[in-house]
C-alpha positions as CSV (number, residue, x, y, z in Angstrom):
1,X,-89.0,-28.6,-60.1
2,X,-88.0,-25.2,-60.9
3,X,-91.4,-24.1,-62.6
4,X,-92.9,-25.4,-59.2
5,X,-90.7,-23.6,-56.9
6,X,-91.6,-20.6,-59.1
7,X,-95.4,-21.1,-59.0
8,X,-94.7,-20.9,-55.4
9,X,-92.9,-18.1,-55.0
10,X,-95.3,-16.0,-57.5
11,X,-98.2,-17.6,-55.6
12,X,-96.9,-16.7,-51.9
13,X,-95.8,-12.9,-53.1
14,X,-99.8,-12.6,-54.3
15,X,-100.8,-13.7,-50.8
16,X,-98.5,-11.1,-49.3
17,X,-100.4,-8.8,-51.1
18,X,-103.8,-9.7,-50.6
19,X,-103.1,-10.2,-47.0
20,X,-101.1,-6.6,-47.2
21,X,-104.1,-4.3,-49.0
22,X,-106.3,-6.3,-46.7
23,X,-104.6,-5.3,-43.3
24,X,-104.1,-1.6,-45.1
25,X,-108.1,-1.5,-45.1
26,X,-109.0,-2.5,-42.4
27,X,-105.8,-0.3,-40.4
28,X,-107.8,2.4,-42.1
29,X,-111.0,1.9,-41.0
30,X,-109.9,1.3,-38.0
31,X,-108.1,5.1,-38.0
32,X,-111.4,6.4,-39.1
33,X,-113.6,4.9,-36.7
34,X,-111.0,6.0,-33.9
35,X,-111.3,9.4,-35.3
36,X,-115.1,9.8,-35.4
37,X,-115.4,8.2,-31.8
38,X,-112.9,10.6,-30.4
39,X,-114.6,13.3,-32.1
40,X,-118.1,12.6,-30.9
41,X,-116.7,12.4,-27.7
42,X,-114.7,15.4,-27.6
43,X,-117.8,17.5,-29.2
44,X,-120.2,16.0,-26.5
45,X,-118.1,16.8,-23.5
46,X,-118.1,20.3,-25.3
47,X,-121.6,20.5,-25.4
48,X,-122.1,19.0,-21.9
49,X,-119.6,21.3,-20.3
50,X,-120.8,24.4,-22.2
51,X,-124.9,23.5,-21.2
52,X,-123.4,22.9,-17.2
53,X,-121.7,26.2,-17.2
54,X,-124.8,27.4,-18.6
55,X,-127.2,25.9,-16.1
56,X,-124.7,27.4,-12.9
57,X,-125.2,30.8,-14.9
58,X,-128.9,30.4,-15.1
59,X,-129.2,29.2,-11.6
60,X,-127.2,32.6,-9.9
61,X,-129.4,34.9,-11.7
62,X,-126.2,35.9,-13.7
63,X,-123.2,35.8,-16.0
64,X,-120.3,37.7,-14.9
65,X,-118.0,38.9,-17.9
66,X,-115.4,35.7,-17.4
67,X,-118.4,33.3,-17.9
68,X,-119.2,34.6,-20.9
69,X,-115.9,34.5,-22.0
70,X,-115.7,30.7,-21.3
71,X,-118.4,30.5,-23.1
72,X,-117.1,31.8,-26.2
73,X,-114.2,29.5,-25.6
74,X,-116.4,26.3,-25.7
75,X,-117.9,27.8,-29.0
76,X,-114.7,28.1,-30.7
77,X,-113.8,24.6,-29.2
78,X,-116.6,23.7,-30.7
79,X,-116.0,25.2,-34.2
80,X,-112.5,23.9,-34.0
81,X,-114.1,20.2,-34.1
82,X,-116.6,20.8,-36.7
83,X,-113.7,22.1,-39.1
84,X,-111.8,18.8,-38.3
85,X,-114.7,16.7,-38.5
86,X,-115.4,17.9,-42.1
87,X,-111.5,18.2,-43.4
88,X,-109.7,15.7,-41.0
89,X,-107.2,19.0,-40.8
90,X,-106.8,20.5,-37.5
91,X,-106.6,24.4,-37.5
92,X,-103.9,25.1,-35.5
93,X,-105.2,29.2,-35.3
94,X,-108.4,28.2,-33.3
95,X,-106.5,26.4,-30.5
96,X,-104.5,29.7,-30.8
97,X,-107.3,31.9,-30.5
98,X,-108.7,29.6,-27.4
99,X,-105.9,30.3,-25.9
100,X,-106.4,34.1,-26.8
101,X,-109.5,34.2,-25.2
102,X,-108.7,32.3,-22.2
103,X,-105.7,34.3,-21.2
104,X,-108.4,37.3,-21.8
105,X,-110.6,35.6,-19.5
106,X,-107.6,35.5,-16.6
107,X,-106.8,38.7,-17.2
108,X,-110.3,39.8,-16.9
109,X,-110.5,37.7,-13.3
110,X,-107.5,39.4,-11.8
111,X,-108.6,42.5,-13.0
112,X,-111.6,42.6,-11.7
113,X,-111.6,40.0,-9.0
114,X,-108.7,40.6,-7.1
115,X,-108.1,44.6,-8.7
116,X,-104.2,43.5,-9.2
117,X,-101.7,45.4,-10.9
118,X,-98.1,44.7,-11.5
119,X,-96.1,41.8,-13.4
120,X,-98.9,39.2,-13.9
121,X,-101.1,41.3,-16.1
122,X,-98.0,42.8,-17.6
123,X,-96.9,38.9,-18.6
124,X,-100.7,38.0,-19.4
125,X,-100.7,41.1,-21.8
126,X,-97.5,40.3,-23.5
127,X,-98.5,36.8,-24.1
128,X,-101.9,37.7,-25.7
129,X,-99.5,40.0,-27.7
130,X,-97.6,37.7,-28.5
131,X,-100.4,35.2,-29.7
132,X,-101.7,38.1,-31.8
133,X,-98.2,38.0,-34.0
134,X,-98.8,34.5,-33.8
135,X,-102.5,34.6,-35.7
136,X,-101.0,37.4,-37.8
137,X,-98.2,35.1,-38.7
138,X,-100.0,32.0,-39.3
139,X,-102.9,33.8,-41.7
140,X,-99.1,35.7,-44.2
141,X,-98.4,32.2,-44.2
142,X,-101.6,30.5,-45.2
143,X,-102.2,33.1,-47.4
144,X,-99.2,33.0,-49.3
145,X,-98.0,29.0,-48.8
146,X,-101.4,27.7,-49.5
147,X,-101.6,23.7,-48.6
148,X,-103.2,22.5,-51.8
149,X,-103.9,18.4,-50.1
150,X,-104.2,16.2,-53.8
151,X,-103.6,19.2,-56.0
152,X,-101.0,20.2,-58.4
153,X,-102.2,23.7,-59.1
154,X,-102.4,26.8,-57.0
155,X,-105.5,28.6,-56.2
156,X,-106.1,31.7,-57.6
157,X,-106.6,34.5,-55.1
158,X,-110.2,34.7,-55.8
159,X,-110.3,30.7,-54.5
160,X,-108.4,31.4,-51.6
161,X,-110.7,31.6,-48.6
162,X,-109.4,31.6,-45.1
């Protein structure tokens, strides 16, 4: 009875296992596949959004400085999803320098819009600042703190390409 109960128990932990590395595999995929959809939908409401503004631009004869701008943001939006796509790692400085460019873009409007002056291009100006020290502080640390994903070693500074 003994050697039974222990061809059970050996049997029923190999089952765990299988069942285990089986529901691990297919979790993944099922990650994966959730990441590819989300980013062929994300880059084709890019592209949509970018070829609409484009089209409204085309169709008034003109582009004023803001909705060229915005296009530059969709292009970096766009960049910022092929650099995921390829190494599943988000680069936290594009969304910084989207939101660079699109506090650029307000400041431009009330500028030139509404010819405003006072505190809300003093706090738009101070926050691009600050986004600047942001980028600066973000590219020290990158630079010096290199994420090496499934490496032991360091690059050398001739590898290290930002």
């Amino acid at each position: 009875m003994p050697e039974a109960m222990r061809q059970l128990r050996a049997a029923t932990r190999s089952l765990h296992r299988n069942l285990k590395d089986t529901a691990d595999i297919f979790g993944t995929f099922l990650v994966d596949a959730f990441h590819f959809l989300a980013l062929f939908a994300i880059g084709a409401t890019t592209v949509w959004s970018a070829a609409a503004a484009f089209i409204e631009m085309t169709a008034r004869g003109h582009a004023s400085l803001g909705d060229i701008i915005l296009l530059f943001i969709y292009l970096e939006i766009g960049a910022m999803i092929g650099i995921y796509f390829k190494t599943t790692r988000l680069p936290v400085r594009y969304l910084v320098y989207i939101a660079i460019t699109a506090l650029g873009r307000v400041l431009i409007e009330l500028v030139g819009a509404e010819h405003q002056t006072g505190t809300e291009i003093l706090v738009i100006a101070v926050a691009i600042l600050l986004l600047s020290f942001a980028v600066l502080v973000l590219r020290f640390a990158s630079y010096t703190y290199p994420a090496n994903i499934g490496s032991a070693e360091l690059p050398s500074k001739e590898e290290r390409v930002e």
